[in-house]
N, C-alpha and C positions, 0 to 999 in steps of 0.2 A: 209220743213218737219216740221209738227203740233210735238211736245215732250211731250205735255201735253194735256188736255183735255182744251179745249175753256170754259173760265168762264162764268157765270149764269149774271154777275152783267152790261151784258151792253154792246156795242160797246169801242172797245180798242178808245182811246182818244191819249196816249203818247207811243210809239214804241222807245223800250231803246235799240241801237243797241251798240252790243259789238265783237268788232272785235277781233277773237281770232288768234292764232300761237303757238302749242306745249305749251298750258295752261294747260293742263291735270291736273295738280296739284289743279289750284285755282278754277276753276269752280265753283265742289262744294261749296267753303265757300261763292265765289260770289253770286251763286245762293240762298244758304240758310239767308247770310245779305239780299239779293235786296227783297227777300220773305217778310222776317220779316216787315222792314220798308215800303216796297210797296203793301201790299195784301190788304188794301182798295181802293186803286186807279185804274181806268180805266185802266190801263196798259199791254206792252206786252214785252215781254223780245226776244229779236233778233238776234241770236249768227249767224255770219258770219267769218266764221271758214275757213283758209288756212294753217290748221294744217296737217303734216306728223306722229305724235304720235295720242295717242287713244284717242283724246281731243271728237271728236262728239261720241265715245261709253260711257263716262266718262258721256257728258251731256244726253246722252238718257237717261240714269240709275238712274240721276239725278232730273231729268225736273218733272217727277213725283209726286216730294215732296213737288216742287212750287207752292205757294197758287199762283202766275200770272202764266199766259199764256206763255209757252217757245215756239221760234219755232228757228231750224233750215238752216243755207245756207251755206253747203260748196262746196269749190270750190278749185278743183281739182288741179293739177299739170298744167301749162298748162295754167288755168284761173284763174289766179290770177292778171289780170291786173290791175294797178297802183298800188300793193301793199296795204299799208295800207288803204292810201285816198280810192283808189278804193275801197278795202271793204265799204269805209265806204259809199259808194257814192252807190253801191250795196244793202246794207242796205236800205241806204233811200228811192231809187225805190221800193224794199220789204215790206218797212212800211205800216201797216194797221190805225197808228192814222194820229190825225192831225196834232203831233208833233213830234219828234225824237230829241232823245239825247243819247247822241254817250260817250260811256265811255271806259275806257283798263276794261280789264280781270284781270290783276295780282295785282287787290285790291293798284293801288296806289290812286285812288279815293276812297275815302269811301262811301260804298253805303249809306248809311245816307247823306252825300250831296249831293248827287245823287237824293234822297228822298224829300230832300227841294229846289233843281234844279225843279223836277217835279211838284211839290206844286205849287211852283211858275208861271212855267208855264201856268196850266191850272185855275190859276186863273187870270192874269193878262193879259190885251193886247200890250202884249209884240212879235215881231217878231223872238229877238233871247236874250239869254240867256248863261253866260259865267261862269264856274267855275275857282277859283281864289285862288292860295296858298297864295296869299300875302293879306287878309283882315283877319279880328277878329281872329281866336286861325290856321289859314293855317301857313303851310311852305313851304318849297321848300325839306324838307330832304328825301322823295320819291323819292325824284331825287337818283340815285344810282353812287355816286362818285365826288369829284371833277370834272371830266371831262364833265359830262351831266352837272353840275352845269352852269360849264362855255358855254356850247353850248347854253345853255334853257337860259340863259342871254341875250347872244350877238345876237341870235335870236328875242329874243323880243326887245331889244334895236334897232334891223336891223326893226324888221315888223312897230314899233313905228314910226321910221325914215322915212320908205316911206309912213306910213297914218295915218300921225300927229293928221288931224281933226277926221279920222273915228275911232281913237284908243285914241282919248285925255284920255278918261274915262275910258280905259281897262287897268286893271293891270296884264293881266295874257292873253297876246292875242295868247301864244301857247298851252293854255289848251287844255288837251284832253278830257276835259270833259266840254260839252257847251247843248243846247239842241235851234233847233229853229222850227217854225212853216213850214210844209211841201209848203204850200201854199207859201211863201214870199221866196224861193226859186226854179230856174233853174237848175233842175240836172244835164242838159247839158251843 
């Protein structure tokens, strides 16, 4: 479902997919940061929503105030398979650019990295692209408690451990916030 009007400036280039669940609350501020910092750029903003609250009446109301292009996918009770990954892999099939980058809803990314995630992207020949709390002014303190700390740790310490070579260079290989080229990927 189109939320906005289709912008004047071009073919969408980068498809920012954001996979929502009972977000109702942050939407908007998400949507009015991704605005600000993104309404010169090719982009299209992709809310893939397995929300039970009024999160897609929330972004109808909303999509309109965005200088980018919003569209909706939600899915139902029912089809919501593989949970998160699945949306997000849902998403990707739905993308209209050449690239996607996949961020949360509840602003623990900031859309301004988000913004220079995308920059980046579309200027360099780059296949994938990783957000990282642990380089220049990042942390970890989004993480919400002790206990994810410790998860989001031994996690990456476990993903490092089985792909030493393909991760030497990754500091942050459970980010949720990464963006890669549609083409250099198999959805299936």
């Amino acid at each position: 479902v189109l939320l906005s009007a289709q912008d004047a400036r071009g073919p969408v280039r980068l498809t920012i997919v954001v996979p929502t669940r009972d977000e109702a609350e942050t939407v908007p501020v998400l949507l009015e940061r991704l605005g600000t910092v993104l309404g010169a750029l090719p982009v299209e903003i992709l809310f893939v929503d397995d929300s039970d609250d009024d999160t897609p009446g929330v972004l109808a109301r909303h999509a309109s105030l965005s200088p980018v292009p919003v569209r909706l996918t939600h899915r139902p009770k029912g089809a919501r398979d593989g949970g998160l990954g699945g949306a997000v892999v849902a998403g990707a099939r739905h993308a209209w650019g050449d690239w996607v980058m996949v961020m949360d809803a509840d602003l623990q990314h900031p859309p301004e990295a988000a913004a220079a995630i995308a920059r980046t992207a579309l200027r360099h020949d780059a296949d994938i692209l990783i957000g990282t709390r642990y380089a220049g002014t990042g942390s970890g303190s989004g993480l919400d408690g002790p206990g994810r700390h410790v998860t989001s740790s031994t996690a990456t310490r476990l993903a490092k451990a089985v792909f030493p070579v393909r991760l030497a260079t990754v500091t942050d290989p459970m980010s949720g916030l990464f963006a890669f080229r549609t083409s250099s990927i198999d959805l299936d």
